[in-house]
C-alpha positions in Angstrom: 0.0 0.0 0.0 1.5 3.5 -0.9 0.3 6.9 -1.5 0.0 8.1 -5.2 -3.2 9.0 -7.6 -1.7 7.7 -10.6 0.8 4.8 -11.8 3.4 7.6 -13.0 3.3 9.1 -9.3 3.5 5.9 -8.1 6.4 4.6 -9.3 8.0 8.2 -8.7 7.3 8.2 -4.9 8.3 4.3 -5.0 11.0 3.5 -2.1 14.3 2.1 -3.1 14.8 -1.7 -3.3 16.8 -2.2 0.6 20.3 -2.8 -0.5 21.7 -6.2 1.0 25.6 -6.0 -0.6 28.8 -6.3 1.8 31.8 -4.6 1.5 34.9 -6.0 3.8 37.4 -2.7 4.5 41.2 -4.2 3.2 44.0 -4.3 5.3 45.7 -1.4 3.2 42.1 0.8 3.8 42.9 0.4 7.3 46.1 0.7 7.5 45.6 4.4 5.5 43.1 5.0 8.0 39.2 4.5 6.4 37.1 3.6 8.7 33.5 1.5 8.2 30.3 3.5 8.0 27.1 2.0 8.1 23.5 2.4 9.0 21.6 -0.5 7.8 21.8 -3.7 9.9 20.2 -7.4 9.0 19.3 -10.3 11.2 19.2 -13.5 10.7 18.9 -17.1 11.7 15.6 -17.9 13.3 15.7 -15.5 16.5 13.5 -15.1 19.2 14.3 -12.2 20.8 15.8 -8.5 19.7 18.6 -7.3 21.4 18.5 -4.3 23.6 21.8 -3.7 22.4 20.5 -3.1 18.8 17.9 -0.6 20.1 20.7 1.4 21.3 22.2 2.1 17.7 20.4 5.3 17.1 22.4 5.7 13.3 20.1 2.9 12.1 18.3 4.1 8.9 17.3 0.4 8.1 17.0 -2.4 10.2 15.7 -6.0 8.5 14.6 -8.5 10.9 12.8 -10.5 8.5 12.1 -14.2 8.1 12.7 -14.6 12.2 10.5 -16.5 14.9 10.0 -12.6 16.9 6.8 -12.9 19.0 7.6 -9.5 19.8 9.5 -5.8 19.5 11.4 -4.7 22.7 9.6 -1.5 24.0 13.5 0.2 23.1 12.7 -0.3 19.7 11.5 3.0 19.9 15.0 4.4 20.9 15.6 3.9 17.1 14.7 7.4 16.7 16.3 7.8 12.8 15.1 4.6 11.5 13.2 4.5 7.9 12.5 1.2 7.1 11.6 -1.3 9.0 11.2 -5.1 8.0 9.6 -7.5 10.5 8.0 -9.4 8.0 7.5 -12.9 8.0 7.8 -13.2 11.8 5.8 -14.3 14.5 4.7 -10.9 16.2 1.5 -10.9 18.3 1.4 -7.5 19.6 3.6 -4.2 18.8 4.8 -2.0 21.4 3.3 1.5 21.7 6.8 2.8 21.5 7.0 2.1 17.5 4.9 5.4 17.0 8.1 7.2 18.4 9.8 6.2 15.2 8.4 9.6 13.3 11.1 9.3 10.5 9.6 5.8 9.1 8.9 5.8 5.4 8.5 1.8 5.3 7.0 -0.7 7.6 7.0 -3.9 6.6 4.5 -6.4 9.0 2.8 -8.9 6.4 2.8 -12.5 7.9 2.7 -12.0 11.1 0.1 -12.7 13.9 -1.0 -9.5 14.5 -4.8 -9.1 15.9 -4.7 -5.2 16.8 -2.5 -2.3 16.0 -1.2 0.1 18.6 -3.2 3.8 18.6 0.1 5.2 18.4 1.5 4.2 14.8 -0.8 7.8 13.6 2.0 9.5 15.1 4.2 8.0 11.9 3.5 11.1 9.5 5.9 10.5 7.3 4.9 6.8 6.5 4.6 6.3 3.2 4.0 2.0 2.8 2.8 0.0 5.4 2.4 -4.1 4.8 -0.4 -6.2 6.9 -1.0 -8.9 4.1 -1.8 -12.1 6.1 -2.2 -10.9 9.8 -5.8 -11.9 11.4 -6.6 -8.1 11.9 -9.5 -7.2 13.2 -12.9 -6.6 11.1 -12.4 -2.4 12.1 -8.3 -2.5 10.7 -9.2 -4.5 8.0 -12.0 -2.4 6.7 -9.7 0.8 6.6 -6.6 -1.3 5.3 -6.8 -1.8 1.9 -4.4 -1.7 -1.0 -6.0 1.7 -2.4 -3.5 4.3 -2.9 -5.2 6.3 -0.2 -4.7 3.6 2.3 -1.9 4.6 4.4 -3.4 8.2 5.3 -6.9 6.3 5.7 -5.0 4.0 8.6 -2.9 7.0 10.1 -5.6 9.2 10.6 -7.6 6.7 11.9 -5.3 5.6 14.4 -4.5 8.9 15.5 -7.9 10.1 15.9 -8.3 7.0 18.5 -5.0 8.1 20.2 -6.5 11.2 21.3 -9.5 9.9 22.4 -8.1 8.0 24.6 -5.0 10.3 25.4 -5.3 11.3 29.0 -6.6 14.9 29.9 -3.2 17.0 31.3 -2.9 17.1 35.5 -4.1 20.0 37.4 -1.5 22.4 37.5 -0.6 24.0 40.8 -0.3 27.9 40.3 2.9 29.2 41.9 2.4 33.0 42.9 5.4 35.5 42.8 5.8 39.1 43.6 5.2 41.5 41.6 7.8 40.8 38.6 10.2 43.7 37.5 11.7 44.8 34.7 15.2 45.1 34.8 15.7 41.0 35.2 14.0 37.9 34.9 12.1 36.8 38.0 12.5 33.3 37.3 13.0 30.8 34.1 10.2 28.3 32.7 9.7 25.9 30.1 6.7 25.8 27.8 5.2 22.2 27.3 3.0 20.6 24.8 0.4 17.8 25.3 0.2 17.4 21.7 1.5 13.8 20.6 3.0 14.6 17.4 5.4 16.7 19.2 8.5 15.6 20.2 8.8 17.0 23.6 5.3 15.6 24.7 4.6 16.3 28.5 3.5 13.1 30.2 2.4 14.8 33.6 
């Protein structure tokens, strides 16, 4: 599913085909001083479980989990704060942390074969998601009437989701008024920070 009126916009807005090539750095490159760079990591070999180390490598881009036995995503995973794509595909995922809707710079999310029977509220926060994959996840009747592979799709699910998240956002705490003298104005009286309750932002107030 991916936004796009026509077939030309389409295949113009189309992501690029994840890059799975190795390069090993020579003993000369080293020796000169080059150094490895790289922000796309792939896991393989039937795992179980993610590890918290990986959700501390916040220069991910890409991370391809794919083709596992997951059951779930570490609540960290939303630590990956600069990821884009994100393949957990063919897995067996139950449940997805709330966390994933801190990922705000994902373009691709890849979740078909899974086991998934709900979706967390808080994937509307991914704005800039432009795919999403469900195929073959026993969804339930209100996801699956909204997920569908028309071009409009994506927003159609985003919106959706996020209008639930603020329904069931919490109303902000009573605040406790703090009284001061009368201020003057030849210096500051005191220093304050401005908060947000909004969950799109990314200095959300909790309490």
């Amino acid at each position: 599913m991916s936004r796009g009126n026509t077939q030309k916009e389409k295949e113009s807005n189309k992501l690029p085909i994840l890059s799975r090539t190795y390069t090993i750095i020579s003993p000369e490159q080293v020796a000169s001083g080059a150094k490895s760079t790289w922000t796309r990591m792939e896991i393989t070999g039937g795992i179980r479980n993610l590890a918290l180390t990986v959700c501390d490598m916040t220069f991910l881009t890409a991370l391809l989990i794919n083709e596992n036995q997951l059951m779930r995503l570490p609540p960290a995973i939303g630590n990956l704060v600069n990821l884009k794509q994100l393949d957990a595909s063919h897995n067996c995922l139950v449940v997805l942390p709330p966390q994933i809707g801190d990922l705000t710079n994902l373009e691709e999310l890849l979740l078909c074969n899974n086991q998934l029977h709900t979706l967390p509220y808080e994937l509307g926060k991914l704005f800039n998601l432009q795919e999403i994959d469900l195929k073959n996840n026993p969804l339930s009747p209100d996801i699956i009437k909204i997920y569908s592979p028309e071009s409009t799709g994506v927003q159609k699910l985003l919106t959706y989701m996020l209008n639930n998240l603020i329904e069931r956002t919490p109303s902000p705490h009573e605040r406790q008024w703090i009284h001061m003298n009368q201020p003057t104005t030849s210096k500051p009286v005191c220093q304050f920070s401005v908060m947000c309750y909004n969950v799109l932002c990314s200095k959300l107030a909790t309490r």
